[in-house]
PyMOL commands that place a pseudoatom at each C-alpha (Angstrom):
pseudoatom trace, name=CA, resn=UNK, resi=1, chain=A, elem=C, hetatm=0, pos=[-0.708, 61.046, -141.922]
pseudoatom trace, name=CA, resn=UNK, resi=2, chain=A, elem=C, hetatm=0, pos=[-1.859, 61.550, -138.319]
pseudoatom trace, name=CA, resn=UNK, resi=3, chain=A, elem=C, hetatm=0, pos=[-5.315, 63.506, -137.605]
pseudoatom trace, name=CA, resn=UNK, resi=4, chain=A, elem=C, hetatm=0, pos=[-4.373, 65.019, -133.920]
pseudoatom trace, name=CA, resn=UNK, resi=5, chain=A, elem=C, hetatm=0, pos=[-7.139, 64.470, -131.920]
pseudoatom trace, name=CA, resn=UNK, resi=6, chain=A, elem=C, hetatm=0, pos=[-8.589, 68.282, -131.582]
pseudoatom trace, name=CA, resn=UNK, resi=7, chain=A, elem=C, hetatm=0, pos=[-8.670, 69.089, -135.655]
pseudoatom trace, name=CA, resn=UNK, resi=8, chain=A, elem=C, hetatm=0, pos=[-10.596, 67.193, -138.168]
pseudoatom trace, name=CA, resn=UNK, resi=9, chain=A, elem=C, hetatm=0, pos=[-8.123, 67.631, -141.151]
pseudoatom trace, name=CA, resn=UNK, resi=10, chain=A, elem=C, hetatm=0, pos=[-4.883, 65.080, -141.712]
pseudoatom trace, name=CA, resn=UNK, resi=11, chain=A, elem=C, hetatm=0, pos=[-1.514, 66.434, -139.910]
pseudoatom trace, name=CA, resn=UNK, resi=12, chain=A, elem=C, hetatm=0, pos=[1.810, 66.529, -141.837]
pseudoatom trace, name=CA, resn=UNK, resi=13, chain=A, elem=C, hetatm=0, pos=[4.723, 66.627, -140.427]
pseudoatom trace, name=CA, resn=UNK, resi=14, chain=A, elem=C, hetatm=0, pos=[7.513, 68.934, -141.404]
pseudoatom trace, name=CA, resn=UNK, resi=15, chain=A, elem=C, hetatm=0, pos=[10.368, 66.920, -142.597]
pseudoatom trace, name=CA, resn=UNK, resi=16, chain=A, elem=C, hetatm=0, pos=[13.800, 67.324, -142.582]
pseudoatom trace, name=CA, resn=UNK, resi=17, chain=A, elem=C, hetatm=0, pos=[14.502, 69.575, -145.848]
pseudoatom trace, name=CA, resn=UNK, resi=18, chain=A, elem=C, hetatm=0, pos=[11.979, 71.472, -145.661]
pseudoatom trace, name=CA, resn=UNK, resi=19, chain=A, elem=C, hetatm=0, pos=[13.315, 72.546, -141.603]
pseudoatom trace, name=CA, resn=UNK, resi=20, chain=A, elem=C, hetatm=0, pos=[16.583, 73.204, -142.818]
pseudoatom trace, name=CA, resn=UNK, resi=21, chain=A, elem=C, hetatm=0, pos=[15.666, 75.823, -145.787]
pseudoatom trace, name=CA, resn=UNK, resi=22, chain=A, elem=C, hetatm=0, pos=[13.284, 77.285, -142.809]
pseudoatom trace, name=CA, resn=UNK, resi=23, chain=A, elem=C, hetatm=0, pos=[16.099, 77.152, -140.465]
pseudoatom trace, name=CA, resn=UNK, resi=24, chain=A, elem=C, hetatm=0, pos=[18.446, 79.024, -143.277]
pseudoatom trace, name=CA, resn=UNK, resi=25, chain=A, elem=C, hetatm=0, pos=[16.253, 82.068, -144.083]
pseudoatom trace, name=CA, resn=UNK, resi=26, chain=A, elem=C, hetatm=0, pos=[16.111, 82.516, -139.886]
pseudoatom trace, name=CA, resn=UNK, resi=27, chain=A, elem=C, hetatm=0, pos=[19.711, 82.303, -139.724]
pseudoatom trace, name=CA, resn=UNK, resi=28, chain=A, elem=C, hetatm=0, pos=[20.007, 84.695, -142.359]
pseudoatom trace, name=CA, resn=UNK, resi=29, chain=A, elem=C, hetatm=0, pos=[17.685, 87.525, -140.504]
pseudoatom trace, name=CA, resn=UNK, resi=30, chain=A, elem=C, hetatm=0, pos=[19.270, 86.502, -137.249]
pseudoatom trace, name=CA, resn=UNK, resi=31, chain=A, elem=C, hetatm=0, pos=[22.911, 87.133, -138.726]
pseudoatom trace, name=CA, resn=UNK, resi=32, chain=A, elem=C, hetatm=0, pos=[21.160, 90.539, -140.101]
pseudoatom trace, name=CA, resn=UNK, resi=33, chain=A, elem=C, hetatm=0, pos=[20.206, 91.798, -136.791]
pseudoatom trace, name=CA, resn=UNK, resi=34, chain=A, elem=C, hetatm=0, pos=[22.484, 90.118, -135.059]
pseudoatom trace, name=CA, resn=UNK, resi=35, chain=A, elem=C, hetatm=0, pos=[25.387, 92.082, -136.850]
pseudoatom trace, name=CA, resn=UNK, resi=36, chain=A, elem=C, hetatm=0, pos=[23.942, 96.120, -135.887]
pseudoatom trace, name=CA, resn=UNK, resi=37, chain=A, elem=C, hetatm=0, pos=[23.448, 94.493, -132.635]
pseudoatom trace, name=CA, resn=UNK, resi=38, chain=A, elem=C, hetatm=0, pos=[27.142, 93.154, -132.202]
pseudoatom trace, name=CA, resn=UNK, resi=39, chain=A, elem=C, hetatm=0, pos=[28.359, 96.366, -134.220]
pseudoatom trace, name=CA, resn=UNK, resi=40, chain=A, elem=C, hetatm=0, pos=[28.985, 98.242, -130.715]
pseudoatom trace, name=CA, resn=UNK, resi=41, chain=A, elem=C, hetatm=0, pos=[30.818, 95.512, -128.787]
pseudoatom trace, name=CA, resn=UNK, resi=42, chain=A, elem=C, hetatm=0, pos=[33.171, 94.387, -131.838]
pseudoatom trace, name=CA, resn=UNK, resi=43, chain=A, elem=C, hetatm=0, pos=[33.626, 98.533, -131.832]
pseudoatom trace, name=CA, resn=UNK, resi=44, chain=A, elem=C, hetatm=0, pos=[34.378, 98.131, -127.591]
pseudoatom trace, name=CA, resn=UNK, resi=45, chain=A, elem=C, hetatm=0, pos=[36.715, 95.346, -128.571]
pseudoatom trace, name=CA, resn=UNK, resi=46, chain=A, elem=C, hetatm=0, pos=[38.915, 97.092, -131.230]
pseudoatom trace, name=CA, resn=UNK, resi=47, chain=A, elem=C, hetatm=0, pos=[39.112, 100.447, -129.459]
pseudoatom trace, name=CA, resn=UNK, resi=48, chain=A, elem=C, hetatm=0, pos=[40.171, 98.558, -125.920]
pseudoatom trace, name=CA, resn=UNK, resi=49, chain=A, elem=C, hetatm=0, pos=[42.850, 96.977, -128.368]
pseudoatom trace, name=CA, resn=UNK, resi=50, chain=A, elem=C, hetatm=0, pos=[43.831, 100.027, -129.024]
pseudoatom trace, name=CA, resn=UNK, resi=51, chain=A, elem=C, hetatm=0, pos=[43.795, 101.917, -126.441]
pseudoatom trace, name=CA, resn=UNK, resi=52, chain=A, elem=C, hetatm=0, pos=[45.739, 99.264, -124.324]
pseudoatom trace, name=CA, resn=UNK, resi=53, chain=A, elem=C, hetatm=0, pos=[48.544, 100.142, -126.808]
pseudoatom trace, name=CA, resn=UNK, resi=54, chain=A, elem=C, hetatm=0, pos=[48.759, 102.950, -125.196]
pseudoatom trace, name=CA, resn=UNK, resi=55, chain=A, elem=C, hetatm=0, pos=[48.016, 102.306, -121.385]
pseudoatom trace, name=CA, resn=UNK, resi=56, chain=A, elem=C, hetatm=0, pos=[50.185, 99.364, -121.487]
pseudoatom trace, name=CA, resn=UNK, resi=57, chain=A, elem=C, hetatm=0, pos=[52.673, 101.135, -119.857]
pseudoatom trace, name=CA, resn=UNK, resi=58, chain=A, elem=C, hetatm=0, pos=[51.258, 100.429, -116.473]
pseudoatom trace, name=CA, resn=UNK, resi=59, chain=A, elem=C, hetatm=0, pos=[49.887, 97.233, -114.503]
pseudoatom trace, name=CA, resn=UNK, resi=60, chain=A, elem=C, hetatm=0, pos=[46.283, 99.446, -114.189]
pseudoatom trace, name=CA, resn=UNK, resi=61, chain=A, elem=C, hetatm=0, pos=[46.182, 100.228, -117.757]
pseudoatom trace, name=CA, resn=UNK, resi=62, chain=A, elem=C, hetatm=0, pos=[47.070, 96.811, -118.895]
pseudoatom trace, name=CA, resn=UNK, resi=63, chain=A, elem=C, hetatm=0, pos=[43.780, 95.436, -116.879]
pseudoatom trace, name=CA, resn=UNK, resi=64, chain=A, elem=C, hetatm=0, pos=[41.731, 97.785, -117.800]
pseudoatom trace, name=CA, resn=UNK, resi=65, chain=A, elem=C, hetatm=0, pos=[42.316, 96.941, -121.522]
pseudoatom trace, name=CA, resn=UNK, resi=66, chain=A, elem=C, hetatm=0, pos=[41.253, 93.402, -120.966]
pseudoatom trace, name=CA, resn=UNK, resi=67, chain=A, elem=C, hetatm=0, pos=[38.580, 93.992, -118.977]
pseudoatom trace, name=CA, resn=UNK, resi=68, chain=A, elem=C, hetatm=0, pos=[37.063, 96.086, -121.613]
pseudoatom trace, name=CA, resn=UNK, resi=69, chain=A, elem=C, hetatm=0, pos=[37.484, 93.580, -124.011]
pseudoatom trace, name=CA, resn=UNK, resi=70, chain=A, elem=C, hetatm=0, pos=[36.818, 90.949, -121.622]
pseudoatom trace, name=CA, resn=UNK, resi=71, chain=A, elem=C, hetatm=0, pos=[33.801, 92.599, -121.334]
pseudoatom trace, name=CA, resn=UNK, resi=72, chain=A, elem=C, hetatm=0, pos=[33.126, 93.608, -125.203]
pseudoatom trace, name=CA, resn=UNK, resi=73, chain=A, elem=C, hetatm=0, pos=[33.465, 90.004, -125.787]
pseudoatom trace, name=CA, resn=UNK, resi=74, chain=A, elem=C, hetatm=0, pos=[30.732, 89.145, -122.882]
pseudoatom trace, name=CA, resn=UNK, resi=75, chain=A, elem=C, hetatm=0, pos=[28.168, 91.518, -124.451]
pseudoatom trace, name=CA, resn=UNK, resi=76, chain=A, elem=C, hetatm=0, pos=[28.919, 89.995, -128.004]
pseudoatom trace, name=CA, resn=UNK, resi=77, chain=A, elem=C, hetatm=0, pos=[28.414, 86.531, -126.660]
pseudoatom trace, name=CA, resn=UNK, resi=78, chain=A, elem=C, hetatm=0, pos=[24.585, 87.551, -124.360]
pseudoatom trace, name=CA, resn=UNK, resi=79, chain=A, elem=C, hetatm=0, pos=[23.521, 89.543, -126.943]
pseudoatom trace, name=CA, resn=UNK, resi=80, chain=A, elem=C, hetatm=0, pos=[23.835, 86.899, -129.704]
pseudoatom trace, name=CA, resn=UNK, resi=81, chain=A, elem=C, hetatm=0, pos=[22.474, 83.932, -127.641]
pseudoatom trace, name=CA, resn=UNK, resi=82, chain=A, elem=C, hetatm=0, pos=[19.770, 86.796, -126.430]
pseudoatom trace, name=CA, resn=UNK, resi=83, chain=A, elem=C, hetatm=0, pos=[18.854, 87.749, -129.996]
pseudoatom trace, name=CA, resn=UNK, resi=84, chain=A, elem=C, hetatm=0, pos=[18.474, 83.955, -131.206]
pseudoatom trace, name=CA, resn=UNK, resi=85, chain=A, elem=C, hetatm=0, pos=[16.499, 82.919, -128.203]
pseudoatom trace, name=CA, resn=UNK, resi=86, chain=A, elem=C, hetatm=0, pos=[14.307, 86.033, -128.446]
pseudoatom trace, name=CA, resn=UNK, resi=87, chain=A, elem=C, hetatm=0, pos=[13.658, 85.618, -132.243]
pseudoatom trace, name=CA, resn=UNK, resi=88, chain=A, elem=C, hetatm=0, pos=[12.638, 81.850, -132.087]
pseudoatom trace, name=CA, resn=UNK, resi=89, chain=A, elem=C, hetatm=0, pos=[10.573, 81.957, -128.870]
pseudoatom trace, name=CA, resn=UNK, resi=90, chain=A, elem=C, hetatm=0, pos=[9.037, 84.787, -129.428]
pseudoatom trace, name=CA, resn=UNK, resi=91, chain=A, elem=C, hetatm=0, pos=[7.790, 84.472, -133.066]
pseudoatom trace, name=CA, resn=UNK, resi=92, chain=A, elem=C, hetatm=0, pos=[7.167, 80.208, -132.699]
pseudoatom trace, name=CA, resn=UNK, resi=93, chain=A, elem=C, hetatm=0, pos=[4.893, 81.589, -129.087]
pseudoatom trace, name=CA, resn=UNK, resi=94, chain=A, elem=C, hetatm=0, pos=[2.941, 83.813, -130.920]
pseudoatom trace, name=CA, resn=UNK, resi=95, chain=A, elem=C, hetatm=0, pos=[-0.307, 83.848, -133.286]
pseudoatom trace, name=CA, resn=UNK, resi=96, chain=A, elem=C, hetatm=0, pos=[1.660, 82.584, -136.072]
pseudoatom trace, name=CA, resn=UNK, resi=97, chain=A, elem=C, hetatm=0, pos=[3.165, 79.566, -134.597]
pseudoatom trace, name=CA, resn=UNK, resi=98, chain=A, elem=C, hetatm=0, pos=[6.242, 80.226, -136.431]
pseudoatom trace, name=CA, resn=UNK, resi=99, chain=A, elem=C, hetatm=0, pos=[9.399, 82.033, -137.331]
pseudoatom trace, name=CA, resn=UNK, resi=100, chain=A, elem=C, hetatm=0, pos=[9.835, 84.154, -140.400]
pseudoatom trace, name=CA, resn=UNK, resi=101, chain=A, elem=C, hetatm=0, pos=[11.352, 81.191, -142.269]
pseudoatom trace, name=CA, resn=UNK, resi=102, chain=A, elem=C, hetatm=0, pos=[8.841, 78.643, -141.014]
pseudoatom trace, name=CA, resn=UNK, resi=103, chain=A, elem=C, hetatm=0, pos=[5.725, 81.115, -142.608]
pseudoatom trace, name=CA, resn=UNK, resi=104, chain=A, elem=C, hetatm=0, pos=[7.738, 81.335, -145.305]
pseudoatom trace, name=CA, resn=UNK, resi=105, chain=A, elem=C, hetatm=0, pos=[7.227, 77.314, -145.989]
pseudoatom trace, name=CA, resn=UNK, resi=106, chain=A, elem=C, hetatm=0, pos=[3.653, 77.302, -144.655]
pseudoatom trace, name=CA, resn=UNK, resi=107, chain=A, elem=C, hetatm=0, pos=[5.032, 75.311, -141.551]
pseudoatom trace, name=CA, resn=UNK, resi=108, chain=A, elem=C, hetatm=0, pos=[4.399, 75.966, -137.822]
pseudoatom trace, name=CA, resn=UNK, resi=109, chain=A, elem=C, hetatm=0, pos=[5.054, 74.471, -134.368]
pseudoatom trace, name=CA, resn=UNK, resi=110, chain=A, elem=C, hetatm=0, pos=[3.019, 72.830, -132.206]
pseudoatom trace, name=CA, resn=UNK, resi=111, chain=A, elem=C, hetatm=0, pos=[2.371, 70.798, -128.702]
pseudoatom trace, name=CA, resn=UNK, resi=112, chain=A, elem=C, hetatm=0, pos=[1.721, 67.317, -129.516]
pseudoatom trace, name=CA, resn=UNK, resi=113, chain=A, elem=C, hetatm=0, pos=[-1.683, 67.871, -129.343]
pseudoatom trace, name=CA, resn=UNK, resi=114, chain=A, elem=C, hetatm=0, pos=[-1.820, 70.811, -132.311]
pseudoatom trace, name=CA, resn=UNK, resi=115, chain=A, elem=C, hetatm=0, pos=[-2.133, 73.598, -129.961]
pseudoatom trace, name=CA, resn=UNK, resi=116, chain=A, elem=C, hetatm=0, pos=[0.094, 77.086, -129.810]
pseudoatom trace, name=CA, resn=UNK, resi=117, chain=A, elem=C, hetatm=0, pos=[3.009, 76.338, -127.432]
pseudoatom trace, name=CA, resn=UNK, resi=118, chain=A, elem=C, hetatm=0, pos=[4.028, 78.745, -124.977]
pseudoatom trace, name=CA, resn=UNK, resi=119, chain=A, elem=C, hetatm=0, pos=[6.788, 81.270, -124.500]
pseudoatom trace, name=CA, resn=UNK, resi=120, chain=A, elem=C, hetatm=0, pos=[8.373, 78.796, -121.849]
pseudoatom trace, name=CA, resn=UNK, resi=121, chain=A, elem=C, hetatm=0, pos=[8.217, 75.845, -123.892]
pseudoatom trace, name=CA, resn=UNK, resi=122, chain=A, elem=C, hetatm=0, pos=[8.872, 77.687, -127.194]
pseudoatom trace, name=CA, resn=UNK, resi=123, chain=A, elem=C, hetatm=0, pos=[12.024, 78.674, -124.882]
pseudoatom trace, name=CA, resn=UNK, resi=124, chain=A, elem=C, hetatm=0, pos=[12.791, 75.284, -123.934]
pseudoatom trace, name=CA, resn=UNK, resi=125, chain=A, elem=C, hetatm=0, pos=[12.653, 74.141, -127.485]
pseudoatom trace, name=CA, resn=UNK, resi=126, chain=A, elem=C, hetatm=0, pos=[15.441, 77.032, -128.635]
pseudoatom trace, name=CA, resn=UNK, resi=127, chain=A, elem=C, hetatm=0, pos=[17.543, 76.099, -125.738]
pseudoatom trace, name=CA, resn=UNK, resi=128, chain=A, elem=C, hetatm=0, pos=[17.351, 72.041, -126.997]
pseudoatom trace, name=CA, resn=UNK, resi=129, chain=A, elem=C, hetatm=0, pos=[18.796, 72.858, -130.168]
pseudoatom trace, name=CA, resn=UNK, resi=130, chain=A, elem=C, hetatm=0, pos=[22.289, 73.324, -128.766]
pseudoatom trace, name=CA, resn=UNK, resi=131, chain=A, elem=C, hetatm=0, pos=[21.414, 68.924, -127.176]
pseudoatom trace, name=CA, resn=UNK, resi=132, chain=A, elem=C, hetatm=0, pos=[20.888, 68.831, -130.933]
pseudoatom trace, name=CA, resn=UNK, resi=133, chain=A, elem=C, hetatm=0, pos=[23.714, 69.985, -132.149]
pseudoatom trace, name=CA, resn=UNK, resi=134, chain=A, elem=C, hetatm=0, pos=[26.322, 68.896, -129.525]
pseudoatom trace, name=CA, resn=UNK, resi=135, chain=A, elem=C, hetatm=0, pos=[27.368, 65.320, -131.731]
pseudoatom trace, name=CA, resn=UNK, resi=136, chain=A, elem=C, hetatm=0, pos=[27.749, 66.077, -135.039]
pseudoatom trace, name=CA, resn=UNK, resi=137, chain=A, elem=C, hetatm=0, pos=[24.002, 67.603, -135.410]
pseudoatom trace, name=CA, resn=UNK, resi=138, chain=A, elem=C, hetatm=0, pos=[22.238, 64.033, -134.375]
pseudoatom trace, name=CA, resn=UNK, resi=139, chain=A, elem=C, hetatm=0, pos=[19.597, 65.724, -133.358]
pseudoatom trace, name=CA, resn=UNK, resi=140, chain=A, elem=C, hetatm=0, pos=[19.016, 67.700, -136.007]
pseudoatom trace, name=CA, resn=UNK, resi=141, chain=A, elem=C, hetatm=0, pos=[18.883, 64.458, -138.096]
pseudoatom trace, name=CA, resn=UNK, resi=142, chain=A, elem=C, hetatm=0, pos=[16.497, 63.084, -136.059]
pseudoatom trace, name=CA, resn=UNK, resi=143, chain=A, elem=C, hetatm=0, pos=[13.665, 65.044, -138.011]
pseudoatom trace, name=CA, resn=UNK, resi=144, chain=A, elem=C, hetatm=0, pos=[14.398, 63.143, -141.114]
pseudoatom trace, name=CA, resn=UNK, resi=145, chain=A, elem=C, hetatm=0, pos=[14.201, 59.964, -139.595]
pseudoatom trace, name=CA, resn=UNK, resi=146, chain=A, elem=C, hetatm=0, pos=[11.526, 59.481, -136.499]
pseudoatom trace, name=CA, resn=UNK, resi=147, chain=A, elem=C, hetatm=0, pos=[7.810, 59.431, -137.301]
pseudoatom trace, name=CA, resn=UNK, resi=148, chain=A, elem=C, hetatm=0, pos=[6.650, 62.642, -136.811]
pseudoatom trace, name=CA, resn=UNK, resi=149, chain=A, elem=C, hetatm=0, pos=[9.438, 63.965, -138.010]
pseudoatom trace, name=CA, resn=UNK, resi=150, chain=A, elem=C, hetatm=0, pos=[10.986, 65.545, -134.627]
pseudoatom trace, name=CA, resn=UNK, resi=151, chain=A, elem=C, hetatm=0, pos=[14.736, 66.127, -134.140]
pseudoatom trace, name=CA, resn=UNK, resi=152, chain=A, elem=C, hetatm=0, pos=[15.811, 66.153, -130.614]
pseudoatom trace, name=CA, resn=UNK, resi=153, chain=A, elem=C, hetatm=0, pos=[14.459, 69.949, -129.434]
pseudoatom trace, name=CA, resn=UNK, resi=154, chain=A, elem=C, hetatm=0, pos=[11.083, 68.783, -130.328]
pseudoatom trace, name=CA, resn=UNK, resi=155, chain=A, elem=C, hetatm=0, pos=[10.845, 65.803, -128.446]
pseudoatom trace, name=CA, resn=UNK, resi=156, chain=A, elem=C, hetatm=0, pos=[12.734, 67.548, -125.270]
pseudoatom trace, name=CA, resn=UNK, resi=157, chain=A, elem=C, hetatm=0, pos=[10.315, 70.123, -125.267]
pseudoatom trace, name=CA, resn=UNK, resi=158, chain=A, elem=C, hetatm=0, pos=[6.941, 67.578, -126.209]
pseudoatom trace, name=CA, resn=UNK, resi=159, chain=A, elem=C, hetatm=0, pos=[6.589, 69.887, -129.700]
pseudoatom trace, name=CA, resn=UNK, resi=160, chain=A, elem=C, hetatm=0, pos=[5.736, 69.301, -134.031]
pseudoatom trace, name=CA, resn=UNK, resi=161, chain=A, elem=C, hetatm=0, pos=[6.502, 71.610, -136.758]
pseudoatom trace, name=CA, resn=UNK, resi=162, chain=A, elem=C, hetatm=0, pos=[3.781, 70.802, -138.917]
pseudoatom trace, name=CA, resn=UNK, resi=163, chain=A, elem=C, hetatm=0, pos=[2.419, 71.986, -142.415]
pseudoatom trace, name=CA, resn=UNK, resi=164, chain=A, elem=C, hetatm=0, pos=[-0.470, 74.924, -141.935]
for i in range(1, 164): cmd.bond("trace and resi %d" % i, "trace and resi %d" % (i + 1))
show_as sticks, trace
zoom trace
């Protein structure tokens, strides 16, 4: 145990189980919202499918039934990244230091110094997790093996996910 240097009491770190059951129950609500969310653009995508069937007659129909689901697919993609990003920076920059499944663990995140972090760097931390997941989720693993327990997001963006 660490004491950080503006708090009296002992720091724990948040190990590596105890991220990943956090990190479930968010994916969980994510995939949720995420799905009413996506509901209109998977409806874009089948009903250009569709209605290419029958414009596909002509050169102009024909592109405009890929462009719409060209464009379905677009939306689906923004709006999922957009929902994820939102969900983790927002609820790890505000009062409660943490996301739904992090306050259900009693764990939130910190700077290195125990302090809130901010939207930006709450931001840069979601957009490290895809760094951490590029090789076979290395840097996910990292929380179960460095000293205060940070996988690579966390040290990218200088940040702990502690014990409250």
């Amino acid at each position: 145990m660490e004491t950080i240097s503006n708090e009296k009491a002992p720091v724990i770190y948040a190990g590596f189980w105890l991220r990943f059951v956090a990190h479930l129950i968010d994916e969980l609500i994510i995939g949720f919202v995420g799905f009413f969310i996506a509901l209109p653009f998977i409806g874009g995508i089948v009903f250009s499918g569709i209605s290419m069937d029958h414009l596909s007659d002509t050169d102009a129909g024909t592109f405009i039934g890929i462009a719409s689901i060209l464009g379905s697919v677009l939306g689906l993609v923004l709006s999922s990244i957009a929902v994820g990003w939102l969900y983790f920076a927002l609820m790890e920059s505000s009062k409660n230091q943490a996301t739904l499944g992090k306050m259900a663990l009693n764990l939130k995140v910190t700077d290195m110094e125990g302090n809130p972090v901010s939207f930006g760097r709450a931001s840069l931390r979601y957009f490290g997790k895809i760094l951490s997941g590029m090789i076979m989720m290395i840097g996910y693993i990292l929380a179960g093996l460095t000293e205060k327990k940070q996988a690579l997001h966390d040290m990218i963006a200088g940040c702990l996910v502690i014990r409250k």
